[in-house]
C-alpha positions as semicolon CSV with decimal commas, in nm:
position;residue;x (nm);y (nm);z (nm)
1;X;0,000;0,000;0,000
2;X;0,121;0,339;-0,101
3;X;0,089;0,637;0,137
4;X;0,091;0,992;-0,020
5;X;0,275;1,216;0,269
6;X;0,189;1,574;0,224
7;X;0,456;1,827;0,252
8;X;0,446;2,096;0,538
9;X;0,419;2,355;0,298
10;X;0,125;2,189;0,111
11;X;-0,069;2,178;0,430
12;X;0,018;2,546;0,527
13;X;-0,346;2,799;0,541
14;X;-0,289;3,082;0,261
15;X;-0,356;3,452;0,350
16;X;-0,189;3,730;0,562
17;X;-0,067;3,666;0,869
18;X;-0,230;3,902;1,182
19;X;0,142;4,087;1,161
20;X;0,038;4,155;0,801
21;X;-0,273;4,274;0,836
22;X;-0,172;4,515;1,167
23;X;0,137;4,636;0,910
24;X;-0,118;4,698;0,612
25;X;-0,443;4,866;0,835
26;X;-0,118;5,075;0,978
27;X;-0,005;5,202;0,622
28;X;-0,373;5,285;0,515
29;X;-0,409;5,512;0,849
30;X;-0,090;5,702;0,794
31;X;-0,176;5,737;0,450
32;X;-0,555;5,879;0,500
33;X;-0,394;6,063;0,775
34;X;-0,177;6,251;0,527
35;X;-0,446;6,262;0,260
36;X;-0,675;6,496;0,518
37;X;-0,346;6,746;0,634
38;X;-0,325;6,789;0,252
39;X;-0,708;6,828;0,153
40;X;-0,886;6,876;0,470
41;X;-0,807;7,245;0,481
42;X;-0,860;7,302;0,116
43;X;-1,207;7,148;0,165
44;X;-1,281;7,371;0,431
45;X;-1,155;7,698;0,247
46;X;-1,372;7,641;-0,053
47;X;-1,650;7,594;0,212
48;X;-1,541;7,890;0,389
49;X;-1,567;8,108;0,043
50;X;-1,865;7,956;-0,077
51;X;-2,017;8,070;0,285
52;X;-1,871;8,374;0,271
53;X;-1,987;8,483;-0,051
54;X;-2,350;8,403;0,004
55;X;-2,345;8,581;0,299
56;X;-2,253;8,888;0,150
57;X;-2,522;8,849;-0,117
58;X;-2,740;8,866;0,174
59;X;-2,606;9,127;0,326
60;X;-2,556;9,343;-0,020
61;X;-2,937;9,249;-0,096
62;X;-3,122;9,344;0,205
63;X;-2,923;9,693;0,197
64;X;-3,051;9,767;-0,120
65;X;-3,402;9,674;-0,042
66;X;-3,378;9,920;0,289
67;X;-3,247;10,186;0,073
68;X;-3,507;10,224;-0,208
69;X;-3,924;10,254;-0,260
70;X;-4,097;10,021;-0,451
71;X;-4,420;10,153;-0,639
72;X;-4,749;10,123;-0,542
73;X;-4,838;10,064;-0,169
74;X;-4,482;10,105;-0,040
75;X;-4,415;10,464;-0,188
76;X;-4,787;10,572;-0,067
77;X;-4,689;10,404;0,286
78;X;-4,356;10,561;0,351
79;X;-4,439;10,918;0,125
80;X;-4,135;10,791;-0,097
81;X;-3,879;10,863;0,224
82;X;-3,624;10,529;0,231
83;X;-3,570;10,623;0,605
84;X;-3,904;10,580;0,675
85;X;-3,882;10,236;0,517
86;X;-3,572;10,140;0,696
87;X;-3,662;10,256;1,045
88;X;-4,028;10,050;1,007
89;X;-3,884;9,738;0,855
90;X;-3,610;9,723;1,171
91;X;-3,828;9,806;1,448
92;X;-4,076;9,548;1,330
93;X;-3,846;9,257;1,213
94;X;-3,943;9,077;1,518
95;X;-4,323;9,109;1,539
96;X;-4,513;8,742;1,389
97;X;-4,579;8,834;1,041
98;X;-4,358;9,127;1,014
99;X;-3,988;8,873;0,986
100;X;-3,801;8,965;0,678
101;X;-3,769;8,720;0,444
102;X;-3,442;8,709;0,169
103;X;-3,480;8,495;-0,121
104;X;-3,450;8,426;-0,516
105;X;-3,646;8,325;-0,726
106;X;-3,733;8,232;-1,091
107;X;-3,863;8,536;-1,285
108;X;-4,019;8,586;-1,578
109;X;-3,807;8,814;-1,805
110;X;-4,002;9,138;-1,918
111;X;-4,306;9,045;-1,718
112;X;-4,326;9,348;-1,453
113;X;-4,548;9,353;-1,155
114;X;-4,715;9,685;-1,026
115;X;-4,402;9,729;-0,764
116;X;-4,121;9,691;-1,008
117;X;-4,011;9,368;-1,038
118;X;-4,030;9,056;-1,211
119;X;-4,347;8,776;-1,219
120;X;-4,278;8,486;-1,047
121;X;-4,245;8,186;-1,364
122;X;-4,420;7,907;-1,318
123;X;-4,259;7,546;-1,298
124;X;-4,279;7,350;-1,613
125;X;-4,040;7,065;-1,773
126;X;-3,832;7,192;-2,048
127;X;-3,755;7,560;-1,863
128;X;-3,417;7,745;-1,997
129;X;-3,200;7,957;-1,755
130;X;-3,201;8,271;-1,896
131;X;-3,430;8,194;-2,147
132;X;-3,824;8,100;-1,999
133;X;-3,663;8,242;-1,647
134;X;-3,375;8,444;-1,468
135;X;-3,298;8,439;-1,109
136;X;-3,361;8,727;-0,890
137;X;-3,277;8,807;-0,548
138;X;-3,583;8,938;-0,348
139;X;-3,638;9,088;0,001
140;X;-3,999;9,096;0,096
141;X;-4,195;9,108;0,458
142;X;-4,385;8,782;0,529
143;X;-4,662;9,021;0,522
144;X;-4,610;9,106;0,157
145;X;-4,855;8,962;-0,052
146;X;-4,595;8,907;-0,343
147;X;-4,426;8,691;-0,146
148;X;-4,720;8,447;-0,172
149;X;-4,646;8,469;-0,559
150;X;-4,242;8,435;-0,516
151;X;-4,296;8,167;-0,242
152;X;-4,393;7,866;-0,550
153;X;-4,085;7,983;-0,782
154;X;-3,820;8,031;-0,480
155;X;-3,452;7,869;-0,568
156;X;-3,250;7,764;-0,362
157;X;-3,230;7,824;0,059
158;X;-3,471;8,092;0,214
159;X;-3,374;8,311;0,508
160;X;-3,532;8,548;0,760
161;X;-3,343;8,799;0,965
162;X;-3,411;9,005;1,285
163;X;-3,275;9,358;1,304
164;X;-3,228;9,547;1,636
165;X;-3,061;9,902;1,695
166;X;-2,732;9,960;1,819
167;X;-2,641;10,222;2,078
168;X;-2,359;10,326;2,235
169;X;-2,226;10,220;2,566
170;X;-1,918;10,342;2,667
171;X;-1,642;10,420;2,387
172;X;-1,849;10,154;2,194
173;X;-2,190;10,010;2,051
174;X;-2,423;9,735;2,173
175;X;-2,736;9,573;2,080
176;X;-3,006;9,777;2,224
177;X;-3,190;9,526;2,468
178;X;-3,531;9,652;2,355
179;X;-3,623;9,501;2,026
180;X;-3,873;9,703;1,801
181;X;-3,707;10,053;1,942
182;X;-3,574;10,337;1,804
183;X;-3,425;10,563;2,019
184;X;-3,135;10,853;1,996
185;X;-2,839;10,598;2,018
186;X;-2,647;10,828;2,293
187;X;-2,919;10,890;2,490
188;X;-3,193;10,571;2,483
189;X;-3,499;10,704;2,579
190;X;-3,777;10,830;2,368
191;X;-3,879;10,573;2,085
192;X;-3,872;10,705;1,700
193;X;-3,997;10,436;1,584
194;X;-4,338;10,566;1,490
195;X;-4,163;10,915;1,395
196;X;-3,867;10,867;1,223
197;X;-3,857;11,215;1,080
198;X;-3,782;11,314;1,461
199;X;-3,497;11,129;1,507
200;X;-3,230;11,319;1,578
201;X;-2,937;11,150;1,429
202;X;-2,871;11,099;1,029
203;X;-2,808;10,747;1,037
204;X;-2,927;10,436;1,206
205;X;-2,655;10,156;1,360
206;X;-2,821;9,810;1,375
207;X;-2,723;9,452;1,348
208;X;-2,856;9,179;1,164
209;X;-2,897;8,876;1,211
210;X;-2,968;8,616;0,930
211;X;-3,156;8,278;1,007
212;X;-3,199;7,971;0,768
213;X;-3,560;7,920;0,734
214;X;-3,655;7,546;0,752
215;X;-3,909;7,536;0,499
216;X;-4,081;7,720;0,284
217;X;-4,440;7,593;0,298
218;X;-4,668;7,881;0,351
219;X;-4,881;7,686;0,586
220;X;-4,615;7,689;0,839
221;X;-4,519;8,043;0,799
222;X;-4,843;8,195;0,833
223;X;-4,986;7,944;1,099
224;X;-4,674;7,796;1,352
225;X;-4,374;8,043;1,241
226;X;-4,276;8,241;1,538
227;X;-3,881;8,418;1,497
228;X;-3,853;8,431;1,870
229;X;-3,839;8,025;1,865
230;X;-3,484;8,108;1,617
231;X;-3,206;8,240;1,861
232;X;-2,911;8,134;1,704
233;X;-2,825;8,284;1,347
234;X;-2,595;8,160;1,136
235;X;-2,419;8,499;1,063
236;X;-2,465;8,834;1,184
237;X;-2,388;9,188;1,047
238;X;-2,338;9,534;1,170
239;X;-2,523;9,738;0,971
240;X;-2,675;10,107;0,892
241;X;-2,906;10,330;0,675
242;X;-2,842;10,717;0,646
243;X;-3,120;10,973;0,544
C-alpha cells in the first residue's frame, strides 16, 4: 500500500498573517492621515468662500431693499422717504408676520409687476435659464402679498433675519436690549420708531442677524412660524441706513 505524505508547505493555510494585516491597516491610516493634512483644509476653504460669498449676497441684498421705494403701496406708505422704510422694517423685524424674508427666485423676463419687479415663472419641464426664467434676489416682509407669488418659484435656501438698533455704551456700541425701538443711540430714551422724521441722528446703527428658514411651505409660515423660537443665526452683520 502506497501512502501519499503531504509536505508541510502543502498543508500550510494561505492569507496574511495578523502581523500583516496590523502592518497593512497601519499604512492605510498614515496614508488617509496625510491625505486629510493635505485636503482637509482646502475642503474647508472652498467651504469657507462659498459661505462667505453668500453671505454677502445677503447682506448686499437686504441693503438695497432698505435703501429704495418700490411703487405702489410702499411709496404711498412711507411718502417715498427710504428712512421711513428702513426705520419700520427694523423696528418690526421681530413682530409674527412682520420677519423679513431674503430669497430668489425664478422670474419671468419682461413680465413686470405693479411694484417693479419681475413675475414669479411658473414650474414646467423643459424651462431654460435665462431663457423662460432668470434668477432674482428678493427681500420681501412675510406680510407682503408678493411673497405668496415668489414663495412657488423660490430657488435655492430661504432666510429670515431680525434687526435690532445699536447704541452706544461706553467708547463703543451694543445691541439695544429693547427690540422694536428706536431711540437717539447716545441717549436711549424716547422711541422714533413711529416718527422717524424726529430722530435726531442721520443714520441708524443696527445689526442683523440672518436665520436659515426650515421650509418654505406657507402653511407653516403663516400658521406655527414664530422668529422668537430662532435664537441662534448663522451669521450676523453690523449694519446702517443714512437719510
Amino acid at each position: 500500500m502506497n501512502l501519499s505524505l503531504s509536505s508541510p508547505a502543502n498543508t500550510r493555510r494561505k492569507g496574511f498573517t495578523l502581523v500583516e494585516t496590523v502592518i497593512a491597516l497601519g499604512i492605510l491610516v498614515v496614508l488617509i492621515t496625510g491625505f486629510m493634512a493635505v485636503f482637509g483644509p482646502a475642503a474647508r476653504t472652498i467651504k469657507k468662500t462659498l459661505s462667505t460669498d453668500e453671505a454677502s449676497r445677503l447682506q448686499a441684498t437686504l441693503q438695497l431693499e432698505l435703501q429704495i421705494i418700490r411703487d405702489g403701496r410702499e411709496r404711498q406708505q412711507f411718502q417715498n422717504d427710504p428712512f421711513r422704510k428702513a426705520l419700520q422694517w427694523i423696528s418690526q423685524s421681530e413682530q409674527t408676520g412682520e420677519t423679513i424674508i431674503i430669497y430668489k427666485y425664478r422670474a419671468q423676463p419682461g413680465q413686470v409687476r405693479r411694484d417693479g419687479t419681475l413675475e414669479p415663472a411658473p414650474r414646467e419641464p423643459g424651462q431654460i435659464a435665462g431663457s423662460n426664467f432668470i434668477v432674482q434676489p428678493m427681500v420681501r416682509r412675510l406680510s407682503d402679498t408678493l411673497f405668496q407669488e415668489d414663495i412657488q418659484s423660490v430657488e435655492g435656501r430661504v432666510f429670515f433675519v431680525k434687526l435690532r438698533q445699536m447704541v452706544y455704551e461706553g467708547e463703543g456700541l451694543r445691541v439695544s436690549d429693547e427690540p422694536g425701538r428706536i431711540t437717539d443711540p447716545n441717549i436711549p430714551g424716547q422711541d422714533y420708531a413711529q416718527s422717524p422724521q424726529d430722530y435726531p441722528e442721520a443714520t441708524v446703527v443696527f445689526q442683523a442677524e440672518y436665520f436659515n428658514l426650515p421650509t418654505t411651505k406657507l402653511q407653516y409660515l403663516e400658521n406655527s412660524f414664530d422668529p422668537a423660537n430662532f435664537t441662534r443665526p448663522i451669521f450676523s452683520r453690523n449694519l446702517s441706513v443714512s437719510r
